[in-house]
DOLO-715830 format. One record per residue: residue in one letter; x, y, z of N, C-alpha, C, O, CB in turn; residue number from 1. Coordinates in Angstrom, 3 decimals, always signed. Glycine has a CB too. Layout:
<atoms>
ATOM  type       n.x       n.y       n.z      ca.x      ca.y      ca.z       c.x       c.y       c.z       o.x       o.y       o.z      cb.x      cb.y      cb.z  seq
ATOM     a         X         Y         Z         X         Y         Z         X         Y         Z         X         Y         Z         X         Y         Z  NUM
...
</atoms>
This chain:
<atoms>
ATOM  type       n.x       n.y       n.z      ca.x      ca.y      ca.z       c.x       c.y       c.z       o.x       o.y       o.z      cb.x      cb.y      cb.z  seq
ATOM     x   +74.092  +128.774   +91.798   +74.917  +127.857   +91.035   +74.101  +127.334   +89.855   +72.895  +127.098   +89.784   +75.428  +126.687   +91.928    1
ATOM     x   +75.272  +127.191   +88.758   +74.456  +126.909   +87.469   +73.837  +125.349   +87.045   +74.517  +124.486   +87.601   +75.431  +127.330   +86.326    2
ATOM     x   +72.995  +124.905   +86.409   +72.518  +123.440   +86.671   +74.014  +122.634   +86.058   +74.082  +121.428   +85.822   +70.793  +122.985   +85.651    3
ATOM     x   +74.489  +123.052   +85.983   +76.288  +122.536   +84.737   +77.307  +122.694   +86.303   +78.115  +121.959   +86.871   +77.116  +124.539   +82.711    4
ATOM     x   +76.921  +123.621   +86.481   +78.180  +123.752   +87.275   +77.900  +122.548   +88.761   +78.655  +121.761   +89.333   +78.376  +125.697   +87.785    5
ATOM     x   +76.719  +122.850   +88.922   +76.030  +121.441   +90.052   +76.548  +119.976   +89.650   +77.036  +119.112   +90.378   +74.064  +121.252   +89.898    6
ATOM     x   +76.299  +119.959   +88.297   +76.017  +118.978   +87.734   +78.000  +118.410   +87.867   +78.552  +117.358   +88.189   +75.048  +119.357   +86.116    7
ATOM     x   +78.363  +119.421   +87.537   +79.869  +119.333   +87.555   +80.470  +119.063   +88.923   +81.178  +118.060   +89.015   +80.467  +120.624   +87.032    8
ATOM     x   +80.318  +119.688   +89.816   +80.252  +119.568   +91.472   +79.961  +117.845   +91.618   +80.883  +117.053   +91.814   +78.720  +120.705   +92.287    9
ATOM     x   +79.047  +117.585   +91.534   +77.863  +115.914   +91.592   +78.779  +115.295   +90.983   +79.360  +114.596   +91.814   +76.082  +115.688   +90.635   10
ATOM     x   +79.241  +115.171   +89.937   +80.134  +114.104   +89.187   +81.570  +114.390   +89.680   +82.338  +113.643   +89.075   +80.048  +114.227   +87.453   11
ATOM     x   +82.136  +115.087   +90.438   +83.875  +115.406   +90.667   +83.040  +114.183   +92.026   +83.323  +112.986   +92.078   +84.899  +117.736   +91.147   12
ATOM     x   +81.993  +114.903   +93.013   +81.785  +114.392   +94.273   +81.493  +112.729   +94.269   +81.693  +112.060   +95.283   +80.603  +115.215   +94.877   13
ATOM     x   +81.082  +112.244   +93.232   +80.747  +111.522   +92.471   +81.724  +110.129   +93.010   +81.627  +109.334   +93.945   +80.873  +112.193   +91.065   14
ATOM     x   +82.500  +110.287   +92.099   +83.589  +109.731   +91.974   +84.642  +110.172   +93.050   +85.659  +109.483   +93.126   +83.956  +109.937   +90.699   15
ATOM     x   +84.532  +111.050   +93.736   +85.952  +110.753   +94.674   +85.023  +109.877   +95.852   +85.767  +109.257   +96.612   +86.986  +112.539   +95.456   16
ATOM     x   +83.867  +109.740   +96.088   +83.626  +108.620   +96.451   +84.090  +107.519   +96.048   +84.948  +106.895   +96.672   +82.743  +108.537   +96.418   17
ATOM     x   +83.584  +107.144   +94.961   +84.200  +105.679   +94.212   +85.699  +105.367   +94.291   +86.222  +104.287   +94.564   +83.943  +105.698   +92.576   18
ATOM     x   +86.214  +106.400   +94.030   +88.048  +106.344   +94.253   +88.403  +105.756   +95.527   +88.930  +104.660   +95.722   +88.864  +107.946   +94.307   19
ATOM     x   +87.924  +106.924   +96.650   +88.164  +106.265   +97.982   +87.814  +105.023   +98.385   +88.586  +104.299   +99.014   +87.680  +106.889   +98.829   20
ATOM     x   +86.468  +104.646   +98.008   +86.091  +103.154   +98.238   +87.112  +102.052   +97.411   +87.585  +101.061   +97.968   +84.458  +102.948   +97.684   21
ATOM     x   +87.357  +102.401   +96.018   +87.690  +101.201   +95.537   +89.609  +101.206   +95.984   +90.321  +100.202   +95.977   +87.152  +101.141   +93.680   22
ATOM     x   +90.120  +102.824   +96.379   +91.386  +102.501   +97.245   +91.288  +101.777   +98.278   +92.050  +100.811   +98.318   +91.989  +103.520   +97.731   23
ATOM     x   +90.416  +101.973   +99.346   +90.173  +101.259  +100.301   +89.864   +99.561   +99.948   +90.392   +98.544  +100.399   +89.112  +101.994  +100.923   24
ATOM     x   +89.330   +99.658   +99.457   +89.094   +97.835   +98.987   +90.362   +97.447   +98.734   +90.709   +96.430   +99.334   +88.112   +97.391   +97.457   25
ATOM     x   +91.311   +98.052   +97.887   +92.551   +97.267   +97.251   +93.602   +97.286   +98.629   +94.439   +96.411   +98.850   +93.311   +98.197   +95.650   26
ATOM     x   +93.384   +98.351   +99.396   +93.992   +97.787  +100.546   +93.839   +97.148  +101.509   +94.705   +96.818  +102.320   +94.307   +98.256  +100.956   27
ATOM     x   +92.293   +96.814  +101.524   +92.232   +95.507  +102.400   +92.287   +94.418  +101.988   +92.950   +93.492  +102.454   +91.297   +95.339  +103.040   28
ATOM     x   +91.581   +94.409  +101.047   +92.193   +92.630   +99.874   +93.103   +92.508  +100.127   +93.283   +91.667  +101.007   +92.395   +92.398   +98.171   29
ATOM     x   +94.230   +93.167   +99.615   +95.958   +93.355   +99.353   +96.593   +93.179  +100.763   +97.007   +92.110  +101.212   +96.469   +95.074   +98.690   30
ATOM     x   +96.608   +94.202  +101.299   +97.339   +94.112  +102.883   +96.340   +93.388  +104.112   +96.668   +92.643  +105.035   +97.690   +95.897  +103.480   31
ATOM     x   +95.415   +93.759  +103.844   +94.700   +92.632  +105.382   +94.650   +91.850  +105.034   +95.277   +91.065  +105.745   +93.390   +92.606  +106.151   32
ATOM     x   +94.109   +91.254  +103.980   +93.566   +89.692  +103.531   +94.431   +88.712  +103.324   +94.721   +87.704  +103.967   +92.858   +89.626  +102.290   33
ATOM     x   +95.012   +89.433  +101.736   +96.031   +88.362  +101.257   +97.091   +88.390  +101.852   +97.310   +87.383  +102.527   +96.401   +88.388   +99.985   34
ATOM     x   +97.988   +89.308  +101.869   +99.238   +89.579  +102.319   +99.395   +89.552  +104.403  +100.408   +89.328  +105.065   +99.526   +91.223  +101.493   35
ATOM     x   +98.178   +89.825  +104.823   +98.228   +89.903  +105.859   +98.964   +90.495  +106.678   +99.011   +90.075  +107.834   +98.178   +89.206  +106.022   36
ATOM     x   +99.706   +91.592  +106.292  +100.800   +92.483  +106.907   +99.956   +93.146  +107.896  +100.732   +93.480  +108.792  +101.601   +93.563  +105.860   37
ATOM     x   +98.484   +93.602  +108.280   +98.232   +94.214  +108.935   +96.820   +94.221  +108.699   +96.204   +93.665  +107.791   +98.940   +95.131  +108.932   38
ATOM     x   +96.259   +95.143  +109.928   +94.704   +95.282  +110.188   +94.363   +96.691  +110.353   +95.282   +97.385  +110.789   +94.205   +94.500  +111.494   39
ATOM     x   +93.344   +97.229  +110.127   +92.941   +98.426  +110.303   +93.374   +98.880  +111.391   +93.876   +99.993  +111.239   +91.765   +98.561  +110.224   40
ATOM     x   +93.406   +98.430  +112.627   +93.738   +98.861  +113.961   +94.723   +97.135  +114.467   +94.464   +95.932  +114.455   +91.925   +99.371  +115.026   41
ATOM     x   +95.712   +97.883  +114.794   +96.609   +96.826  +115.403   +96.585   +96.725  +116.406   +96.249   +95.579  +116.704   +97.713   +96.811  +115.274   42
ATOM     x   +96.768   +97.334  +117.234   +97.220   +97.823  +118.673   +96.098   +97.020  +119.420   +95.682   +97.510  +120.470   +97.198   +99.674  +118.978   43
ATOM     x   +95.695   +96.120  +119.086   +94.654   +95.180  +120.202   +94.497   +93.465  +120.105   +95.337   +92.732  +119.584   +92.981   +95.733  +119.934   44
ATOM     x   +93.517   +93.121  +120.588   +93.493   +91.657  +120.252   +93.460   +91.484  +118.513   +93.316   +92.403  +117.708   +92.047   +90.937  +121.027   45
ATOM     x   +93.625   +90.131  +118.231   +93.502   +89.901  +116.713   +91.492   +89.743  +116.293   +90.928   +90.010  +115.232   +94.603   +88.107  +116.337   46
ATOM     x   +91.072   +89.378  +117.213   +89.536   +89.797  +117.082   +88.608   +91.368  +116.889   +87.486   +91.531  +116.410   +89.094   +89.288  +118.292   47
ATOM     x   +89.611   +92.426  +117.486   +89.387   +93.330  +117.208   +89.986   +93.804  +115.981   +89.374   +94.607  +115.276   +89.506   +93.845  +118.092   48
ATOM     x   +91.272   +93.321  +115.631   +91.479   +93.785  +114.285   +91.123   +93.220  +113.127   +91.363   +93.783  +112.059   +92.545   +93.936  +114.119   49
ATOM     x   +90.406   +91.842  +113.209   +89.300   +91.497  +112.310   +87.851   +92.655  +111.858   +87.386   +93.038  +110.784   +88.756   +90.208  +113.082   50
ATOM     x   +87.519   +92.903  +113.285   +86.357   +93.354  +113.334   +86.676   +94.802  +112.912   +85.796   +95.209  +112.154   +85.677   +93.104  +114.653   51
ATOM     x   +87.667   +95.745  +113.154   +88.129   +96.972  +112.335   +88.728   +96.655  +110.876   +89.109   +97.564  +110.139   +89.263   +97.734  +113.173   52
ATOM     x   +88.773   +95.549  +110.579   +88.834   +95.135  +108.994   +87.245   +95.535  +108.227   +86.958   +96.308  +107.314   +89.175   +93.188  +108.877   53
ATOM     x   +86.284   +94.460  +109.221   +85.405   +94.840  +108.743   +84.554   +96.244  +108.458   +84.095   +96.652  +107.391   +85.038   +94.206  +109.157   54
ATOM     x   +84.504   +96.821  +109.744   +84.167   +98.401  +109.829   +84.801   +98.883  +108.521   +83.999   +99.506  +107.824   +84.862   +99.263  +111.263   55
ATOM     x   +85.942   +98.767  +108.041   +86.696   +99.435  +106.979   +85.931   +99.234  +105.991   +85.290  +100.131  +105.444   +88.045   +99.015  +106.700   56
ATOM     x   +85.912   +97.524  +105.515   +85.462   +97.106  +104.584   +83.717   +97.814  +104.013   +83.359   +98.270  +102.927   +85.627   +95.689  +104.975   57
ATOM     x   +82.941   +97.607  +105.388   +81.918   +98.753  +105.243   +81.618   +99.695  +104.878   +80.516  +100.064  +104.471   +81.664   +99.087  +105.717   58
ATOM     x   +82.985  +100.460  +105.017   +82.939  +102.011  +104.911   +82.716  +101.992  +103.585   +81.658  +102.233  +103.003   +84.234  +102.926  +105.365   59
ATOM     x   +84.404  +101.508  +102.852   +84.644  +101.719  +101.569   +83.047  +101.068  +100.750   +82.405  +101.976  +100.223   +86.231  +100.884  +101.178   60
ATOM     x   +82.595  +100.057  +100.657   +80.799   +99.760  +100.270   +80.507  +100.610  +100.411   +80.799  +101.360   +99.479   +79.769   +98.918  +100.914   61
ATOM     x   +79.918  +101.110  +101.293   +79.381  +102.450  +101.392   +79.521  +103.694  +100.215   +78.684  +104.086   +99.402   +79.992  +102.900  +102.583   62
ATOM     x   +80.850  +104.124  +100.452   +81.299  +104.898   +99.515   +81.125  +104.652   +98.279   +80.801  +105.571   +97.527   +82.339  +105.052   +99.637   63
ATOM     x   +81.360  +102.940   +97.660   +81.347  +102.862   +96.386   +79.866  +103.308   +96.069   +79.524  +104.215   +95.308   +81.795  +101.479   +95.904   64
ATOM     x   +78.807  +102.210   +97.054   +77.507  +102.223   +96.699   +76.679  +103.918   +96.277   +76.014  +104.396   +95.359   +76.868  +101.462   +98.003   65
ATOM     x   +77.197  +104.311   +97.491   +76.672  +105.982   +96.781   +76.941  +106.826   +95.953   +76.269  +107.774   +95.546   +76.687  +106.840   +97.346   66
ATOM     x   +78.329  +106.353   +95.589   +78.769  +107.112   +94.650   +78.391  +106.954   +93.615   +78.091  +107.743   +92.720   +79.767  +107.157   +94.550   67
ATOM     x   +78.385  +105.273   +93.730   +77.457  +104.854   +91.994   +75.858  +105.534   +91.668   +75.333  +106.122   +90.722   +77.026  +102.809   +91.942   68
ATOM     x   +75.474  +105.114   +92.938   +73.718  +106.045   +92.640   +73.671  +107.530   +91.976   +72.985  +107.874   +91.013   +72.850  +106.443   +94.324   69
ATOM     x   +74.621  +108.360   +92.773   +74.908  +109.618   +92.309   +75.305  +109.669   +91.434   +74.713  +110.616   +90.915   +75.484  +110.266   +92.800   70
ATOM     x   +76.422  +109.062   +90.312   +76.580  +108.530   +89.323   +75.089  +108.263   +88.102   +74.568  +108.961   +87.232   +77.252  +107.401   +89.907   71
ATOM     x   +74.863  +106.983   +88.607   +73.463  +106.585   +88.071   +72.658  +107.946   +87.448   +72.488  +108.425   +86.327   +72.533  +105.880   +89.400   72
ATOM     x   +72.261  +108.288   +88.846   +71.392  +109.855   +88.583   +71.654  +110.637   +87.683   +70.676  +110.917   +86.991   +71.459  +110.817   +89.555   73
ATOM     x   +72.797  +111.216   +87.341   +73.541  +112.070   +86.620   +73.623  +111.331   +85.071   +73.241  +111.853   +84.023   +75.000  +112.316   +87.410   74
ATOM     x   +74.025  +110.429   +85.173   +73.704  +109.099   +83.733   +72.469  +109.443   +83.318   +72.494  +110.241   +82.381   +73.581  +107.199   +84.160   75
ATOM     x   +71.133  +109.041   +83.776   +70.221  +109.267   +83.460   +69.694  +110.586   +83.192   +68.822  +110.806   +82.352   +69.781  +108.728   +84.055   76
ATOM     x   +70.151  +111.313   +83.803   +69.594  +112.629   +83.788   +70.593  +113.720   +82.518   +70.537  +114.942   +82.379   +69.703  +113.209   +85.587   77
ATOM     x   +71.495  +112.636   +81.708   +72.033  +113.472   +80.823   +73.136  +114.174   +81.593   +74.014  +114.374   +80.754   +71.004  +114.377   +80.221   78
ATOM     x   +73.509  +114.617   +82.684   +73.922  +115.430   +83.438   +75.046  +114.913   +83.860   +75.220  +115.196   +85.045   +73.122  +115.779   +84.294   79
ATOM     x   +76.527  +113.796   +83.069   +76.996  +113.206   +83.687   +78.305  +114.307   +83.490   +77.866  +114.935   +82.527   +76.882  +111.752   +83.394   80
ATOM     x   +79.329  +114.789   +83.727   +80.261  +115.361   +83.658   +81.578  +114.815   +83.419   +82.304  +115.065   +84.381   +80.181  +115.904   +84.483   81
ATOM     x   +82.340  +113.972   +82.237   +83.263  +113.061   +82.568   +84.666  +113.633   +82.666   +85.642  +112.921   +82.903   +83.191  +112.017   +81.650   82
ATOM     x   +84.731  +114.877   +82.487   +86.214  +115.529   +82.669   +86.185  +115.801   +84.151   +87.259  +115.894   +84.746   +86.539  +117.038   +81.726   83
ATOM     x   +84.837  +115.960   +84.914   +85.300  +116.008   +86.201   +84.682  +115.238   +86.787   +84.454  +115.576   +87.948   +85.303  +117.073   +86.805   84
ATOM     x   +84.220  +114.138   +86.428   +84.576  +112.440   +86.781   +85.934  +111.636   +87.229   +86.267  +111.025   +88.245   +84.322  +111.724   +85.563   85
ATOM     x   +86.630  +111.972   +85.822   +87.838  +111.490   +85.930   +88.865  +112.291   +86.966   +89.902  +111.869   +87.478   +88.311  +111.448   +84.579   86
ATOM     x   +88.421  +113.191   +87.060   +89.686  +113.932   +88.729   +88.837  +113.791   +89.508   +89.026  +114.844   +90.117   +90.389  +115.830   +88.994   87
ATOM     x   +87.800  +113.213   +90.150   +87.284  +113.095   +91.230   +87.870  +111.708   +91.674   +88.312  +111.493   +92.803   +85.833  +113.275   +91.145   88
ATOM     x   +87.813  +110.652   +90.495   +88.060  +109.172   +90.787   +89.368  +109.151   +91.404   +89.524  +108.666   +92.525   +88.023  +108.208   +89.495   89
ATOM     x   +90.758  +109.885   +90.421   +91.876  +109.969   +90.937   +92.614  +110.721   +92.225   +93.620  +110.473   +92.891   +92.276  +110.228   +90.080   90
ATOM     x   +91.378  +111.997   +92.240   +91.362  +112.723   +93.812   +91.408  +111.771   +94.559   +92.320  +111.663   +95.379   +90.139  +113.601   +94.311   91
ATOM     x   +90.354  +110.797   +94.430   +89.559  +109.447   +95.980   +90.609  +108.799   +95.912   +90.925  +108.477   +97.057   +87.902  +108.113   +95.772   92
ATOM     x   +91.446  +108.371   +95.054   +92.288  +107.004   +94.799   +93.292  +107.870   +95.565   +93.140  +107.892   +96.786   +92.706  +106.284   +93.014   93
ATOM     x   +94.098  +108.447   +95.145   +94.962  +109.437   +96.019   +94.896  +109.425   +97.340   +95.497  +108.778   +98.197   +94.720  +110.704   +95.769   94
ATOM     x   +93.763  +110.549   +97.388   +93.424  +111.319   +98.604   +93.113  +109.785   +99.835   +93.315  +109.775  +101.049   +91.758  +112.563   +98.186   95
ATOM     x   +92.835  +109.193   +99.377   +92.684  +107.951  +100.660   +93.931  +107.171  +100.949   +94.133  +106.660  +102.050   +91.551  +106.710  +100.261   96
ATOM     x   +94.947  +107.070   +99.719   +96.302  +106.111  +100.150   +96.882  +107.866  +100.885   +97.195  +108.077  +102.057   +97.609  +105.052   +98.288   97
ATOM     x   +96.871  +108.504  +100.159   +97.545  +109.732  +100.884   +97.566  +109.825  +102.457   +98.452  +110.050  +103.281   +96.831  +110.987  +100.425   98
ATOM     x   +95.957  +109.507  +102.538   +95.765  +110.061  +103.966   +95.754  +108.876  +105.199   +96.037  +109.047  +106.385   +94.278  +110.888  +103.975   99
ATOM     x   +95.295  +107.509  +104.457   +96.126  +106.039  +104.994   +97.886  +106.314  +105.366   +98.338  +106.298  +106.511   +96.051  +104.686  +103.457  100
ATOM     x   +98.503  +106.499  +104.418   +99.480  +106.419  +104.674  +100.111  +107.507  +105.444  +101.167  +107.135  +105.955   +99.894  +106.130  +103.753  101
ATOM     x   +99.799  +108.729  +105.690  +100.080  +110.138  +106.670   +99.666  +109.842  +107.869  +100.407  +109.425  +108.759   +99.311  +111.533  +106.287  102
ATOM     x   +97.801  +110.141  +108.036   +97.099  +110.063  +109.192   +97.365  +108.377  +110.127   +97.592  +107.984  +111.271   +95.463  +110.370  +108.642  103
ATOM     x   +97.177  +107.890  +108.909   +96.645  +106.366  +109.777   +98.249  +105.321  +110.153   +98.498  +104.512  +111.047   +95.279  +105.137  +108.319  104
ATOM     x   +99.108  +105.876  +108.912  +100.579  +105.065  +109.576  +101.488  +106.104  +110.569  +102.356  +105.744  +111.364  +101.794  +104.541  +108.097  105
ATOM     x  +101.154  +107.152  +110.366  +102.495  +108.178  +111.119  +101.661  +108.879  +112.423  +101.966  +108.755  +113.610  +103.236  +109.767  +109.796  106
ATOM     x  +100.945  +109.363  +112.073  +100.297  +110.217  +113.081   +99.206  +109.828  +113.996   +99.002  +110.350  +115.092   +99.835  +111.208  +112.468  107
ATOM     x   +98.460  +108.788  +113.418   +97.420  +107.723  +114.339   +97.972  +106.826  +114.950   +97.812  +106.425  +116.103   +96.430  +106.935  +113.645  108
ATOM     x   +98.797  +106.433  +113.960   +99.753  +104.956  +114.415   +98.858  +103.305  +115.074   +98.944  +102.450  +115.955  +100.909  +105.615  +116.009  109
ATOM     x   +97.812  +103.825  +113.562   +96.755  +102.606  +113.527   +97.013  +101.480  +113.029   +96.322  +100.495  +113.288   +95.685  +102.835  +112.900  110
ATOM     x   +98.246  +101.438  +112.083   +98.921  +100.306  +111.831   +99.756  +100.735  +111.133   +99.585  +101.894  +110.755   +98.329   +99.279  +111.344  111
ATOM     x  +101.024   +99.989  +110.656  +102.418  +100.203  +109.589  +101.690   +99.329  +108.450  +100.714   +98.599  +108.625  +104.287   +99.419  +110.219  112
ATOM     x  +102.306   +99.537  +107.372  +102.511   +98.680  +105.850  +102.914   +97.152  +106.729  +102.097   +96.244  +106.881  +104.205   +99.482  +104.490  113
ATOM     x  +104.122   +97.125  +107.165  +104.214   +96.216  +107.378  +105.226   +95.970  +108.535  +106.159   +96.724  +108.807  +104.302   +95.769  +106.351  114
ATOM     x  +104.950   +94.942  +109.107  +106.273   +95.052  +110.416  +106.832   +93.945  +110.305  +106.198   +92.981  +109.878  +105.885   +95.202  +112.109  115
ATOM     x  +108.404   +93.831  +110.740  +109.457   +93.472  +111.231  +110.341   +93.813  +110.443  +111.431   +93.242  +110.409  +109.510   +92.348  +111.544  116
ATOM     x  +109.939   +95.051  +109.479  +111.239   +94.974  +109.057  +111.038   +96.989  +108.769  +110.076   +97.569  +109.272  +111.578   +93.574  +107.456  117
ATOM     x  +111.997   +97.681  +108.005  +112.324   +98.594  +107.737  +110.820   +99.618  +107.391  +110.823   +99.856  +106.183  +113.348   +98.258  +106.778  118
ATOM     x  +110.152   +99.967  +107.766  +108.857  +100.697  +106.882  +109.316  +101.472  +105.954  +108.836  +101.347  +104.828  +107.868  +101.628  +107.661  119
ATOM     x  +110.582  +102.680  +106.247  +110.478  +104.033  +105.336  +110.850  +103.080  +103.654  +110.578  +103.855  +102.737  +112.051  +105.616  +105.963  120
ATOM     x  +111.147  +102.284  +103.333  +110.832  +101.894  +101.552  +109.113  +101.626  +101.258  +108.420  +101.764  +100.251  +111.795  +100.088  +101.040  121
ATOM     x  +108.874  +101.260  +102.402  +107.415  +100.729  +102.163  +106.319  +102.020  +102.095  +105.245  +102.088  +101.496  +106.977   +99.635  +103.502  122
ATOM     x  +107.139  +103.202  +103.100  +106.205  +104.101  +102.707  +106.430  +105.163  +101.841  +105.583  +105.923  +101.371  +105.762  +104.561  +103.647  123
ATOM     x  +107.853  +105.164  +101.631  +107.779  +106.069  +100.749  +107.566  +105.445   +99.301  +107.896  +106.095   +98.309  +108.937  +106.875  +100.891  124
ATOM     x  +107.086  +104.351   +99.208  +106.131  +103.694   +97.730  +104.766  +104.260   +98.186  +104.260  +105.323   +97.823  +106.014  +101.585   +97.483  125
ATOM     x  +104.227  +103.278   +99.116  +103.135  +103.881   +99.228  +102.595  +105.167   +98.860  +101.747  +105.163   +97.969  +103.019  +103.797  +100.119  126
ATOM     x  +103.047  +106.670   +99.568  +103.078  +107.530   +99.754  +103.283  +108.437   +98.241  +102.454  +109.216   +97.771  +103.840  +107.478  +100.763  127
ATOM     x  +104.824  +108.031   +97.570  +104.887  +108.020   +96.126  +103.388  +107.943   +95.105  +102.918  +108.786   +94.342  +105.791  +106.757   +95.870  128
ATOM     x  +102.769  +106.151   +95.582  +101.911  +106.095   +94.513  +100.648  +107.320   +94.856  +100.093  +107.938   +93.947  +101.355  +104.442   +94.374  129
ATOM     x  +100.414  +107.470   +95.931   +99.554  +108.323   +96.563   +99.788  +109.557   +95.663   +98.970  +109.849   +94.791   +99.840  +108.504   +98.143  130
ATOM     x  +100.765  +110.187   +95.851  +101.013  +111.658   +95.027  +101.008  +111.510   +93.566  +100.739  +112.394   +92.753  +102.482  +112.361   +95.367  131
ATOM     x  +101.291  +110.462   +93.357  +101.126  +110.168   +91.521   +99.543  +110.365   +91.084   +99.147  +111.059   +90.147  +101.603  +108.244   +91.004  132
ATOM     x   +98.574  +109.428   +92.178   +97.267  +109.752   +92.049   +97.204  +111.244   +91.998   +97.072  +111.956   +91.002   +96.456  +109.163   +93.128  133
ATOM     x   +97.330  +111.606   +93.322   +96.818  +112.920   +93.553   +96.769  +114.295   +91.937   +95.971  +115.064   +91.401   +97.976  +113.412   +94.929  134
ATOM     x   +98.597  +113.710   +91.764   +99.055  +114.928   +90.624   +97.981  +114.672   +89.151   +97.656  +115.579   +88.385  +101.111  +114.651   +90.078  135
ATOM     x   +97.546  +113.150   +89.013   +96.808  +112.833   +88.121   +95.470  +113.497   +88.565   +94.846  +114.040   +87.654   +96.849  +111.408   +87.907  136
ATOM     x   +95.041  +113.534   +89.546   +93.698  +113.744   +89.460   +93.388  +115.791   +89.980   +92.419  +116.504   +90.240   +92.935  +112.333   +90.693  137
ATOM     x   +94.614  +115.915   +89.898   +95.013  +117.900   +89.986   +94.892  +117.762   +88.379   +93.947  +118.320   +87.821   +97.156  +118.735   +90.798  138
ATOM     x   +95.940  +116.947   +87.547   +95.842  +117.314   +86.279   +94.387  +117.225   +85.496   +93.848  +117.977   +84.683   +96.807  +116.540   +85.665  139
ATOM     x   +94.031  +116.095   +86.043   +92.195  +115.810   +85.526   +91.591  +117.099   +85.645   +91.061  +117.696   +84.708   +91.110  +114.643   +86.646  140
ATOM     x   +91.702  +117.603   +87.071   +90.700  +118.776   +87.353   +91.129  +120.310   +86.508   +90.323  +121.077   +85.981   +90.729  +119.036   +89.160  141
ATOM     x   +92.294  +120.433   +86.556   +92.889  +122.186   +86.010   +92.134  +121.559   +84.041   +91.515  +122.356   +83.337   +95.846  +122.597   +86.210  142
ATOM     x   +92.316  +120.603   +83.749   +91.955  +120.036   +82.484   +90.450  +120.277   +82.374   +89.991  +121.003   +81.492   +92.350  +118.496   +82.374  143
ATOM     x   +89.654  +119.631   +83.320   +88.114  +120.149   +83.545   +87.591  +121.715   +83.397   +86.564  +122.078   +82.824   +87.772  +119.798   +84.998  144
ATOM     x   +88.522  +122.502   +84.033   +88.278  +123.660   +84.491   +88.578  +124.207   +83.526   +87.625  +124.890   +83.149   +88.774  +124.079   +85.553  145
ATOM     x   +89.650  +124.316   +82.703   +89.734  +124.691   +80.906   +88.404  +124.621   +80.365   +87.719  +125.519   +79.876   +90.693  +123.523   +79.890  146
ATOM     x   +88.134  +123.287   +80.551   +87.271  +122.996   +79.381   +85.552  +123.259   +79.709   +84.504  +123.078   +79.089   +87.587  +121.352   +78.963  147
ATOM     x   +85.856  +123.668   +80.743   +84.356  +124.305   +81.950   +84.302  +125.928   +81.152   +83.250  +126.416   +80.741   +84.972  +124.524   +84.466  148
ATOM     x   +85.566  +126.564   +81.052   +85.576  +128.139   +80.508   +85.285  +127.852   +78.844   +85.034  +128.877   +78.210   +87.356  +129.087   +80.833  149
ATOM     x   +85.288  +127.083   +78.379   +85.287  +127.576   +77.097   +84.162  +127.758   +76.535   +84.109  +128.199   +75.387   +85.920  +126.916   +76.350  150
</atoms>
């Protein structure tokens, strides 16, 4: 692999870290915190779904924090790639409400958007904004990949 094409790899990987983390943050601010519709894991005491707030909250840090270093690196090193920056960020932003809202509301059944009332409007927004990311950050990348051949 070519030091461009690495370099290109590192900055898509880059950022769909950062995406996922900073999706994840806006949904725990948003739905655990403020809004309080729900917890990472419902299905138990309300102490445990504090404490799977937090685990979450961890994760997504995590994600941001490394992604930025890897970031950083690539900054410094001249080596930053921003056409496939920008579809990595919108991949993460996507790819995490995507898979929140599939894996973790339908098929895990780790918590709903929201309960007592109707979910399917709630998820098919959700789910909606999810694919809007996604198609944005497909369009980022086929856009990269043009501009990778020329």
């Amino acid at each position: 692999m070519s030091s461009s094409a690495f370099a290109n790899k590192r900055s898509l990987w880059a950022t769909v870290l950062i995406g996922i983390g900073v999706m994840a943050a806006v949904d725990e601010i948003v739905f655990h915190q403020l809004l309080q519709w729900h917890h990472f894991f419902d299905f138990s005491t309300p102490t445990f779904g504090i404490i799977s707030d937090g685990l979450l909250h961890a994760g997504e840090l995590l994600a941001v924090v490394i992604g930025v270093f890897m970031l950083l690196d690539l900054f410094q090193r001249k080596r930053l790639a921003i056409p496939w920056a920008k579809a990595g960020f919108f991949l993460g932003l996507g790819g995490f409400q995507f898979f929140d809202g599939l894996i973790n509301h339908k098929v895990l059944r780790l918590h709903q958007i929201r309960y007592g009332v109707d979910p399917l409007l709630y998820d098919v927004i959700w789910n909606g904004i999810a694919i809007v990311l996604l198609l944005i950050g497909i369009w980022f990348y086929r856009r990269a990949k043009r501009l990778e051949h020329r």
